[in-house]
C-alpha positions in Angstrom: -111.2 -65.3 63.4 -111.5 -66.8 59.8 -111.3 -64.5 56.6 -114.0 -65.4 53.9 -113.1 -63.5 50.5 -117.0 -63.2 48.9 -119.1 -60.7 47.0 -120.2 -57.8 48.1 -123.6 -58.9 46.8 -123.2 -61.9 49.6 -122.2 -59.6 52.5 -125.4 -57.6 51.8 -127.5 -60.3 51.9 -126.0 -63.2 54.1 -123.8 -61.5 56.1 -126.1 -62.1 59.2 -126.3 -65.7 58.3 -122.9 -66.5 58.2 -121.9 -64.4 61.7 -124.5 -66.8 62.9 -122.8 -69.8 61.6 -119.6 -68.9 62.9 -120.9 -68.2 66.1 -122.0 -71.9 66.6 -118.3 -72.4 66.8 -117.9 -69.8 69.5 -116.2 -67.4 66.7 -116.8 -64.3 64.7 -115.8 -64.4 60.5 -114.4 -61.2 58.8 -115.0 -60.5 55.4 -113.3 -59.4 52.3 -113.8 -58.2 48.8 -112.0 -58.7 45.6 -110.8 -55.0 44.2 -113.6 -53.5 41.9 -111.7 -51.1 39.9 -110.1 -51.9 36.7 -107.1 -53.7 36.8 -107.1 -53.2 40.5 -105.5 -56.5 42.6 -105.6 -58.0 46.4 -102.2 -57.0 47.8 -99.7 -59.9 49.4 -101.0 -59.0 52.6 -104.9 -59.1 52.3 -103.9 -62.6 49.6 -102.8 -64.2 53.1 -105.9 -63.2 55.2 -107.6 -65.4 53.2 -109.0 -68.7 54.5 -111.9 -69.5 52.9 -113.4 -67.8 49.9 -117.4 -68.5 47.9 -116.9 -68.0 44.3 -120.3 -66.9 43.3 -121.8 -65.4 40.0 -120.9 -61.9 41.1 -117.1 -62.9 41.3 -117.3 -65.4 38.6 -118.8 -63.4 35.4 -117.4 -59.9 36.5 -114.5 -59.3 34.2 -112.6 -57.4 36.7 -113.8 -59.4 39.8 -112.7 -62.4 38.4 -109.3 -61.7 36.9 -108.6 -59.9 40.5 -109.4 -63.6 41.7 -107.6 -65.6 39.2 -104.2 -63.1 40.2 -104.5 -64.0 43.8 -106.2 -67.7 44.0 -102.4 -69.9 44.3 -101.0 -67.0 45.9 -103.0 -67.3 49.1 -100.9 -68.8 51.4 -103.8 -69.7 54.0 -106.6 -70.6 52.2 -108.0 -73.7 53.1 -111.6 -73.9 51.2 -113.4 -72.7 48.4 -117.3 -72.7 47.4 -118.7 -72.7 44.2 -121.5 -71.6 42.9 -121.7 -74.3 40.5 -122.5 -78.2 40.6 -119.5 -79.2 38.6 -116.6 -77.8 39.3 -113.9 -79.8 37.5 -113.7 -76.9 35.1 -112.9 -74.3 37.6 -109.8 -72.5 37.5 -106.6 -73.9 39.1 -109.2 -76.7 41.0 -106.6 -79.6 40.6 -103.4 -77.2 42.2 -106.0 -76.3 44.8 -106.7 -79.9 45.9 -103.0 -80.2 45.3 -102.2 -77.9 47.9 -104.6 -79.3 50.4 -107.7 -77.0 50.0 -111.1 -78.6 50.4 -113.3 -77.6 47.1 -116.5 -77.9 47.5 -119.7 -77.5 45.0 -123.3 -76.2 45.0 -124.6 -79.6 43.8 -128.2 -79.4 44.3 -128.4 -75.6 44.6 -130.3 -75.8 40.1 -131.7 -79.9 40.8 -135.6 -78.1 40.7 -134.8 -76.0 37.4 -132.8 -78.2 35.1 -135.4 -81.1 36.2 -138.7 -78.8 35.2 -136.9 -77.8 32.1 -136.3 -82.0 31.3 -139.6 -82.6 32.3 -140.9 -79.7 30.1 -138.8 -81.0 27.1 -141.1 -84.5 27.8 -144.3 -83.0 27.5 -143.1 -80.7 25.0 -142.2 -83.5 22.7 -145.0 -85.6 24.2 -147.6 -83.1 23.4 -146.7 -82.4 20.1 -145.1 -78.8 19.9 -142.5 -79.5 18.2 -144.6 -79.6 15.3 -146.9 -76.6 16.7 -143.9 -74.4 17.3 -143.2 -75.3 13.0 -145.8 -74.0 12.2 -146.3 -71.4 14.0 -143.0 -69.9 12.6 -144.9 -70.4 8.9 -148.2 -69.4 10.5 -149.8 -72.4 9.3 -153.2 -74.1 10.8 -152.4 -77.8 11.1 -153.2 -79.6 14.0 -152.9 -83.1 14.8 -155.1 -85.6 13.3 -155.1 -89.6 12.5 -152.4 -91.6 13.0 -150.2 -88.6 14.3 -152.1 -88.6 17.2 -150.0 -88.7 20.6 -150.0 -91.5 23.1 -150.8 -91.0 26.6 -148.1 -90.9 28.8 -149.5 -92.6 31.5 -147.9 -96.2 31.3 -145.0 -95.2 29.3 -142.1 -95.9 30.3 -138.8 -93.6 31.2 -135.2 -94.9 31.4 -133.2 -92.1 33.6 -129.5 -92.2 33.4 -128.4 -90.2 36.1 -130.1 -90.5 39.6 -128.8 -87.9 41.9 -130.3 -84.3 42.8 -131.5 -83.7 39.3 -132.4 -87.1 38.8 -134.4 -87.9 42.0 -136.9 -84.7 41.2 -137.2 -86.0 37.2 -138.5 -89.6 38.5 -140.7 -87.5 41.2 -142.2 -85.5 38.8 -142.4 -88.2 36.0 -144.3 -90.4 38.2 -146.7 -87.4 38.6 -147.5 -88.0 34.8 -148.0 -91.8 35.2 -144.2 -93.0 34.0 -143.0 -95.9 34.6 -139.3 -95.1 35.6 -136.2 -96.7 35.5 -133.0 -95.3 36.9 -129.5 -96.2 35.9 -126.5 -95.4 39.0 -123.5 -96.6 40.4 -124.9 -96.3 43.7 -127.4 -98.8 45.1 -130.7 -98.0 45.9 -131.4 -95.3 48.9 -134.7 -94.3 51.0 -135.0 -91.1 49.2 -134.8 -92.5 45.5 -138.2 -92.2 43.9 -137.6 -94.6 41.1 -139.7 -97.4 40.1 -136.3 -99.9 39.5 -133.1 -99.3 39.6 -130.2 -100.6 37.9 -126.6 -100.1 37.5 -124.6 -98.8 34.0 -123.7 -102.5 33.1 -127.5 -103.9 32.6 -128.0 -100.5 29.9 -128.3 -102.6 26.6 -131.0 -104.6 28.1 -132.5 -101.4 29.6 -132.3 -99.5 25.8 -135.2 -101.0 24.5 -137.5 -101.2 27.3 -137.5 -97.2 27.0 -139.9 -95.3 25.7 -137.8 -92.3 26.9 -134.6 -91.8 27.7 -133.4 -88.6 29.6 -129.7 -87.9 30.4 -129.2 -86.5 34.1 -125.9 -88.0 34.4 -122.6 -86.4 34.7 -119.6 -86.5 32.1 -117.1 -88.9 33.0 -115.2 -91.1 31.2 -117.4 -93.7 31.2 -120.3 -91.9 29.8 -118.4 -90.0 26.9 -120.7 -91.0 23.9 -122.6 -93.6 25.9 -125.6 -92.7 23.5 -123.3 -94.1 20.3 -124.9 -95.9 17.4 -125.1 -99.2 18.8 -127.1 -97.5 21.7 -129.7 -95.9 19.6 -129.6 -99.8 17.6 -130.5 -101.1 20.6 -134.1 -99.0 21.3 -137.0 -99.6 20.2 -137.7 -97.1 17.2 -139.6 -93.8 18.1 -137.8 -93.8 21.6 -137.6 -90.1 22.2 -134.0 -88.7 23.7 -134.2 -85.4 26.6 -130.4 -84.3 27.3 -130.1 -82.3 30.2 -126.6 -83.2 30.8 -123.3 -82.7 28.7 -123.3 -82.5 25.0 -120.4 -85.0 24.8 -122.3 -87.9 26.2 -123.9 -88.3 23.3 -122.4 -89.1 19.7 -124.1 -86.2 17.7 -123.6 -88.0 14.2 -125.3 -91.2 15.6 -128.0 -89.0 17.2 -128.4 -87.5 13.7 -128.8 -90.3 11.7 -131.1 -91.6 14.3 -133.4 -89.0 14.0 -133.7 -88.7 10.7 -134.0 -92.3 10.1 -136.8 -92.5 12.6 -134.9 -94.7 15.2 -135.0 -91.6 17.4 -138.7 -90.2 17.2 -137.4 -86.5 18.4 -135.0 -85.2 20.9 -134.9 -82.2 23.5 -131.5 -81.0 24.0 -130.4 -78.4 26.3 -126.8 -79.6 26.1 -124.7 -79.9 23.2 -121.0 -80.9 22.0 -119.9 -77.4 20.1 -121.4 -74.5 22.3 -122.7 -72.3 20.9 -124.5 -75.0 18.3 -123.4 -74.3 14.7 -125.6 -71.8 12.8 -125.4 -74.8 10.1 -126.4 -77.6 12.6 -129.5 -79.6 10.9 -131.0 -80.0 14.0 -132.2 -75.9 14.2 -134.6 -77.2 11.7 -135.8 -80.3 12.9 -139.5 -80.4 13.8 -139.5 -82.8 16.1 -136.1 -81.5 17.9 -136.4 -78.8 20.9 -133.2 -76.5 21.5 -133.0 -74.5 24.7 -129.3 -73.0 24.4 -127.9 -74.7 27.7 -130.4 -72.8 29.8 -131.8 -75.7 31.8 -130.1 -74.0 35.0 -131.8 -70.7 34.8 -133.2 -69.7 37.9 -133.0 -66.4 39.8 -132.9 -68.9 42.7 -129.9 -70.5 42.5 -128.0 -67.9 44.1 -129.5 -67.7 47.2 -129.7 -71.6 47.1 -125.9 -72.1 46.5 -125.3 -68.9 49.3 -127.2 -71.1 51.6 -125.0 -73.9 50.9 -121.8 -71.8 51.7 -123.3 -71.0 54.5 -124.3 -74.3 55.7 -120.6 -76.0 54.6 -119.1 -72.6 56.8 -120.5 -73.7 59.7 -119.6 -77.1 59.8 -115.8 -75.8 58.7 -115.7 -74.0 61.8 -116.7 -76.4 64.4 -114.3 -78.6 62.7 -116.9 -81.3 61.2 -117.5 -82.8 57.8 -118.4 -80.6 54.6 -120.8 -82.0 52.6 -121.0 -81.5 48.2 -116.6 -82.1 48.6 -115.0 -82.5 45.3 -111.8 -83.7 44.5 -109.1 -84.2 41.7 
């Protein structure tokens, strides 16, 4: 019968579905819970009960919860897997000794793909629609609205270049193509069924991709290759007014090419949920920009992505016990 250390937010609300997973496999699951009091820690013998274990929020942003779970995480002799709540996990404690040791890792890729994608596509519209500028003067509660040559473009016809085309990526292009964009996705990976792309194209062909863009929206993951990919030569390379979303690391782009971009005009205004310093300096020019929209690495905010990544452990449990393929593995 396998152990699985979790919350006891999880056993009161998935409980059922995981006895039902395990009994696909003919097998019943046992649960345990990390110590709640202070200082409190899982003893030798409860550490080596342990074969697979969900890090979720509960366990992960408890101070208590978590340091109980940092103690006892290379001390469990038997563990064999561990879930995350989160779609990268390279940053996760001990996650190199783990795969090290043989333990499967395994992420929630997918579980935040609808939220981060509505918050890049509300970043487009925002920027499309102007409200950058409204949001300015708003906060000086001055009338101005657009006139004349300040006017907006349609976005029907206009084109989106969309580095990145995996979960969050695939439901960008579907909802771009709602609005009537044109759009091009960059990947390693060649084309599949589900990709709802107009074109796709891989990382090398970029500089001939830059300046076909009327935007560009980063979905891609930070590797690398795509440390400062958005560098000065990049924003060179688009056609001025091009208009930058960044849903994805802070570090893939170069922040003082980005600035000088935008206040040169090259870059016609950016949305940026992700940034190189977190959080972004009080003395950071872009708080001021008009035509720049800040939302504080929020992109992932969902009260759904919980029960989405819970549904993933559960999914991944039952394939662990009948002894078949997890899906979302990462290793390092």
């Amino acid at each position: 019968m396998p152990t699985a250390l979790v919350s006891k937010e999880f056993i009161a609300r998935f409980s059922k579905a995981l006895h039902a997973a395990a009994q696909t496999a003919g097998k019943t699951v046992d649960f345990m819970t990390l110590p709640a009091a202070k200082g409190a820690r899982l003893s030798p013998e409860e550490r080596n009960k342990v074969d697979c274990l969900f890090l979720d929020r509960d366990m992960r942003f408890d101070e208590q919860l978590h340091d109980a779970y940092a103690d006892a995480l290379l001390q469990m002799k038997n563990l064999k897997w561990v879930h995350y709540t989160s779609s990268g996990i390279g940053q996760q404690l001990h996650v190199k000794e783990l795969n090290a040791k043989g333990v499967i890792t395994t992420s929630s890729t997918g579980a935040n793909a609808e939220p981060v994608a509505q918050t890049g596509i509300t970043g487009l519209l925002m920027l499309a629609r102007g409200f950058g500028s409204h949001i300015h003067h708003q906060a000086k509660r001055k009338w101005k609205p657009i006139r004349g040559i300040a006017l907006p473009d349609d976005l029907r016809g206009q084109t989106l270049l969309l580095i990145g085309v995996g979960a969050i990526g695939k439901k960008v292009a579907a909802y771009a193509q709602a609005f009537g964009l044109n759009v091009i996705g960059v990947r390693r990976r060649p084309r599949a069924p589900d990709d709802t792309v107009n074109e796709l194209h891989p990382p090398d062909e970029l500089p001939e991709l830059y300046p076909r863009a009327d935007w560009i929206m980063l979905c891609c993951p930070l590797t690398n290759e795509t440390e400062n990919l958005l560098n000065a030569d990049a924003f060179n390379r688009m056609k001025k007014g091009v208009k930058l979303i960044n849903i994805a690391r802070g570090e893939i782009v170069d922040d003082e090419a980005m600035l000088e971009a935008l206040k040169s005009g090259q870059l016609g205004g950016a949305a940026l949920d992700a940034h190189r310093q977190e959080p972004l300096p009080v003395d950071s020019p872009l708080w001021d920009m008009p035509n720049v929209i800040i939302s504080l690495h929020n992109a992932s905010a969902s009260t759904g992505n919980e029960p989405r990544s819970a549904e993933m452990f559960v999914a991944n449990f039952g394939h662990w016990v009948r002894g078949e393929a997890l899906f979302n593995v990462q290793r390092f």
